[in-house]
N, C-alpha and C positions, 0 to 999 in steps of 0.2 A: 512696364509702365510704373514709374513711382510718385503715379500723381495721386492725388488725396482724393476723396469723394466718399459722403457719406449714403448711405445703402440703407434702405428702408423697404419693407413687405405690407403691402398694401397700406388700411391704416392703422397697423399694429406697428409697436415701436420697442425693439429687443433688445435688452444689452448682454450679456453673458461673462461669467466665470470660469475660469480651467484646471482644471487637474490631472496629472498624468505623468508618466515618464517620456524622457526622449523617444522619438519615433525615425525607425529607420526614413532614408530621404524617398521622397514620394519621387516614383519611375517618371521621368517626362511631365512631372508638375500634372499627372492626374487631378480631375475633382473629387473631391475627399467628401465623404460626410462626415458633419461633427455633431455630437452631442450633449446638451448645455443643464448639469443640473442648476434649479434657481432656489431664491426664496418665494413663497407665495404668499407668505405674512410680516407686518414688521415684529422686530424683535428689539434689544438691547442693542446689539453690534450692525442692526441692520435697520435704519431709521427710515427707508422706504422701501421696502419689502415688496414685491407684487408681481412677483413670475406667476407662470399659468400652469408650470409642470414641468418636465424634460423636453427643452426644444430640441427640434432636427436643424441643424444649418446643413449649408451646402458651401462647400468651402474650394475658392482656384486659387493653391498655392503661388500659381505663377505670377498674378496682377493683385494679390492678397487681398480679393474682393470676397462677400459672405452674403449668404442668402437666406433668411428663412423658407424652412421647406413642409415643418407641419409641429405637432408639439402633443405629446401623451402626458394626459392630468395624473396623477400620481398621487395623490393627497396632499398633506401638508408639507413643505419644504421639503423635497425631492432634493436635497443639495448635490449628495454625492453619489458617483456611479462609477462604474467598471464594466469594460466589456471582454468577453475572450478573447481568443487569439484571432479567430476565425470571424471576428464580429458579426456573427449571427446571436447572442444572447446578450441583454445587459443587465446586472445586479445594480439597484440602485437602493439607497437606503433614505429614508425620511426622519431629518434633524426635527425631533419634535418631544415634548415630553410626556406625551401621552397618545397612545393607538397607531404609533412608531412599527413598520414592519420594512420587511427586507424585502422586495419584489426582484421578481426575475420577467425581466423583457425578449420578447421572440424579434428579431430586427431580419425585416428583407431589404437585402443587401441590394440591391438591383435600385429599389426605391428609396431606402431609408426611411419605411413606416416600421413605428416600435407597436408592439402588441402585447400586452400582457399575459406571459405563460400560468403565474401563482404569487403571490405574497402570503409570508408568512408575519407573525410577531416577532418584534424585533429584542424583545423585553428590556427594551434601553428607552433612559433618557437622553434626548441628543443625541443621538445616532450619527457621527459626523464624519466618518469613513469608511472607505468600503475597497475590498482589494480581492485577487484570487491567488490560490496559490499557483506555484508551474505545473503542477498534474493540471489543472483547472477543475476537479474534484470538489472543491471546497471553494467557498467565500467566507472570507473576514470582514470581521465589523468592530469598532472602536464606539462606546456610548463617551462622550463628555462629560456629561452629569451625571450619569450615574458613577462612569471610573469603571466601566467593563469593557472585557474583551470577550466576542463571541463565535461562534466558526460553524457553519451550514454547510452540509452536505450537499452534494446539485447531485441530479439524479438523472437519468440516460438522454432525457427529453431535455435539458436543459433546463429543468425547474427544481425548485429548492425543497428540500426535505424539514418538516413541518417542524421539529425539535432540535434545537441544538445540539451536534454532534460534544463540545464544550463551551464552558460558560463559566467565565469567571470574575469575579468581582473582586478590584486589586484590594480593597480596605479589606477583603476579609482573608485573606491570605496570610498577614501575619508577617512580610517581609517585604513589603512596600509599604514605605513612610504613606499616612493619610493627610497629610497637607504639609502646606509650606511656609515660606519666612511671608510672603506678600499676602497678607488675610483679605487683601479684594477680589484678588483672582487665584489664589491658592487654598481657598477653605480646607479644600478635599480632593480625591482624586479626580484627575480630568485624563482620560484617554482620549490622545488627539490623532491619532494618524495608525493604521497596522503597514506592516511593513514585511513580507517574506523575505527572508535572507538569499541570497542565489544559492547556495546550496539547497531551500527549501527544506531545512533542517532546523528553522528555526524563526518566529514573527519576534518581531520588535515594535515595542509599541512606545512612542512617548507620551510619558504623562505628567503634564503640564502643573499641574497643583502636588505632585509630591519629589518634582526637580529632580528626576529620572528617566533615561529609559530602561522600559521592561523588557528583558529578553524572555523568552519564553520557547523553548524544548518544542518541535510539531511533529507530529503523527501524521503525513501526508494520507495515510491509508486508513485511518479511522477519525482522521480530526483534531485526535485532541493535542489540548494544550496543556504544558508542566511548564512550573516555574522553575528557569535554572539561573538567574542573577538579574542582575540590575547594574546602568552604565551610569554613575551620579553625575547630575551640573551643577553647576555653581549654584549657592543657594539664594534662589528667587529668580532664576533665570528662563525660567520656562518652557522647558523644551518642547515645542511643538511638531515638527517636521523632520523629515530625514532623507537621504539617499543614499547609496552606496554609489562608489564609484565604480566604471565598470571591469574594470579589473578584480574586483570584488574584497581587494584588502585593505580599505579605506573609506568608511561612513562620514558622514555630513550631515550634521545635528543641529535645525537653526532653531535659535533659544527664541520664543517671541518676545519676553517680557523685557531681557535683555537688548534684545536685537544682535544679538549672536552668531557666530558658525562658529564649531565647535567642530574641530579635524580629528576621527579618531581611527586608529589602528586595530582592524578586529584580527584576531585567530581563525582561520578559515575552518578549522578542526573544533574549536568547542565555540565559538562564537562569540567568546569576551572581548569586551573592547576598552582600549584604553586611550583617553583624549591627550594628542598632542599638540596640539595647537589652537587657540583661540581667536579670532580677529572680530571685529566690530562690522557692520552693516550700513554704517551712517556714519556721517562728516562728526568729528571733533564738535562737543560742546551739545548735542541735541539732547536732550532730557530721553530717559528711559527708565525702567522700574514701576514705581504708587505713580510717580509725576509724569511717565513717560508722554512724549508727543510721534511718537511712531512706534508701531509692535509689528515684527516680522510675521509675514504670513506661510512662504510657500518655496521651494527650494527645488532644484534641477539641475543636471549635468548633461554636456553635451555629449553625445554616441562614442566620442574619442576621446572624452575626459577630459579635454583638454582646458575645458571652463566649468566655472559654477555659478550659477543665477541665483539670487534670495527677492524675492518680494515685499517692501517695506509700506506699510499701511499709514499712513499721517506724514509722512516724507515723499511715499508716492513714485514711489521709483523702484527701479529694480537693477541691486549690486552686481558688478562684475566682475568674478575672480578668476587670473589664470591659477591653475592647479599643477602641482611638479607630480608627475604619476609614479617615479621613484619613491620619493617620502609622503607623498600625498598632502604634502603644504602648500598651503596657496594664499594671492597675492591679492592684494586691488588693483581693481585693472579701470574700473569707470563706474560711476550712477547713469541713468539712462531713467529721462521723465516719463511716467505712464501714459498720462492724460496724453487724448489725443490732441495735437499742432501745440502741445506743452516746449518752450523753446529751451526755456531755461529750469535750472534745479529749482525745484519748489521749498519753501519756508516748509518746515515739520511743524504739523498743526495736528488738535486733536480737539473735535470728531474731524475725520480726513474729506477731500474733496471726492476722489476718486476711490480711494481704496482696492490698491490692487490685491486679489486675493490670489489664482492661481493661474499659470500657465503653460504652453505649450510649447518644446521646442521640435523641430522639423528637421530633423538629419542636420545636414550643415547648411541650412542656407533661407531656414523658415522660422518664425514663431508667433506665436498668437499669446497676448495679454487681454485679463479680462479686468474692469472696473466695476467693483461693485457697486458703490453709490452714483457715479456720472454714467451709470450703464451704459457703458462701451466694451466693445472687445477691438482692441487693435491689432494689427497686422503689422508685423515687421519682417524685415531683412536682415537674414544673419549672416555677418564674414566671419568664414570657419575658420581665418589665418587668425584675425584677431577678437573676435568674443563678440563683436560690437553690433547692436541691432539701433537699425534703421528703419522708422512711420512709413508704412506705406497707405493703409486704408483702416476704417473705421466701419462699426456698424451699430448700431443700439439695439440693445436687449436687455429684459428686464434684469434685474437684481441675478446677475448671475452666480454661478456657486464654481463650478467645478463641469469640468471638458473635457472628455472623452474622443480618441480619434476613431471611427467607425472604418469603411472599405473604400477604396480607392478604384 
């Protein structure tokens, strides 16, 4: 059924955000739980703010219909989460700049209710990512504001160990630049996203105000983190996001400030990477940089590599690249309008209608887009021959952040 219909739970009204990497394809289009971090206050980049917490949806890939199912309050701006493998646990962190901590969730799979195992201090400002390594031992966290990375032990019960296993603050390092050429959004350090390497040999971090990414040396079995280099972008480009592609010798670095991808060639042995190719995000002629009218939010590849998704915030769309998995360069393939029953390419405006922030793709043949200001998350259909997603259904939810796929 690819008829449209808007979905509402009782008289609460949800819109949601996503985060996450590709997810193998759901057996027979099971019902999936999803869960939704939000904002629950306004802010600077979030002009109506007012989620309740971490929501539960209840998601049928088949008819790309969405339920809310329940929601655990979390303190302030619960944006972003992670769940293991087994999605019985979820790490979520609270973007906030002050009494910021890392909570760890007990989820019953059967229902999709989250329970609180422990929260600790997060000792960040901004707290605006959260990731696990492949042991699942460990959780990472990225501060914004403050320009730190930090790494929490999980302990046998699945809850977090009260102290930082490491903790580091990129200005005091001594080998990452503390700001950038764009003094409105490059003061100082901004750590936007961590990033485990598939070897788990090493987190990547970009950071957005010193026009780097961080590579950083990991200790899967004690935690810690060593600084072993830095990938530079163009200065004032802003790297925010990342992915590897899954062959794992080719990273995908989307510049916000820019509106960037940035193709780069890593060493699978010491983890350097070096950018070979460059492409744009957005049609010829649209303002980006101090003036921009669009800043890329969120980036993803499909399970066969064979496309790359970027997210663009004041354009409102989301790019599509074919990717050559030889050289790992890749192509324009299409813009594709967020807003749901959006027909045509939207004017690049700034502050944005919808603001797509992050989303979800489903093996070959599903994905989920979230809006943060029109609080929407859209459903779409994906052809795995050609990249191309297709509206099928819509639902509202608050100021969403960032999506997580639960069990099936």
């Amino acid at each position: 059924d690819e008829s449209t219909e808007t979905i509402c739970s009782g008289s609460s009204r949800f819109v949601l955000l996503v985060c996450s990497l590709a997810v193998p394809l759901l057996n027979s289009f099971k019902m999936v739980f999803i869960y939704v971090g939000t904002y629950t206050q306004v802010e600077g980049h979030v002009p109506d703010g007012k989620g309740e917490g971490v929501v539960t949806l209840q998601y049928d890939p088949e008819t790309g219909t969405l339920e809310k199912t329940g929601v655990l309050a979390c303190g302030t701006n619960p944006t972003f989460l992670t769940l293991n493998s087994a999605g019985t646990v979820a790490y979520i962190v609270n973007e906030c700049d002050e009494g910021g901590e890392v909570i760890a969730a007990k989820i019953n799979k059967e229902t999709g209710v989250m329970q609180k195992l422990n929260a600790v201090p997060n000792n960040m400002k901004g707290a605006c990512h959260v990731t696990l390594d492949k042991t699942e031992q460990n959780v990472v966290v990225a501060g914004y504001v403050s320009g730190t990375t930090g790494v929490w032990r999980i302990n046998d019960d699945g809850s977090l160990a009260q102290q930082p296993a490491s903790f580091i603050t990129h200005a005091d390092t001594g080998k990452i630049p503390v700001a950038g050429t764009n003094p409105d959004r490059q003061e100082a350090n901004h750590a936007h996203q961590v990033y485990v390497s598939p070897s788990n040999n090493f987190v990547y971090v970009p950071d957005l105000g010193a026009d780097c990414v961080i590579q950083f040396g990991f200790n899967a079995a004690t935690g810690e983190l060593t600084f072993k280099g830095k990938i530079d972008a163009a200065p004032g480009a802003g790297p925010r996001h990342l992915v590897f592609h899954p062959n794992g010798k080719f990273m995908y670095i989307l510049n916000e400030l820019f509106c960037t991808v940035a193709v780069c060639s890593v060493d699978s042995e010491t983890g350097e990477g070096k950018i070979v190719q460059t492409l744009t995000t957005l049609p010829e002629g649209v303002p980006v940089g101090r003036n921009g009218q669009s800043f890329s939010a969120a980036i993803r590849i499909s399970a066969d590599g064979k496309f790359l998704y970027a997210s663009n915030r004041g354009f409102d769309t989301i790019t599509i690249y074919s990717v050559d998995s030889e050289s790992g360069n890749i192509k324009f393939a299409a813009h594709v309008p967020t807003g749901f029953d959006v027909k045509e390419l939207p004017v690049a405006k700034w502050p944005p209608i919808h603001t797509p922030r992050d989303f979800i793709l489903f093996g070959e043949e599903r994905a989920l887009i979230a809006n943060q200001d029109s609080h929407q998350i859209v459903s779409f259909a994906r052809d795995a021959k050609t990249g191309m997603l297709t509206q099928q259904k819509v639902l509202e939810v608050f100021s969403p952040v960032c999506l997580a796929v639960g069990s099936a």
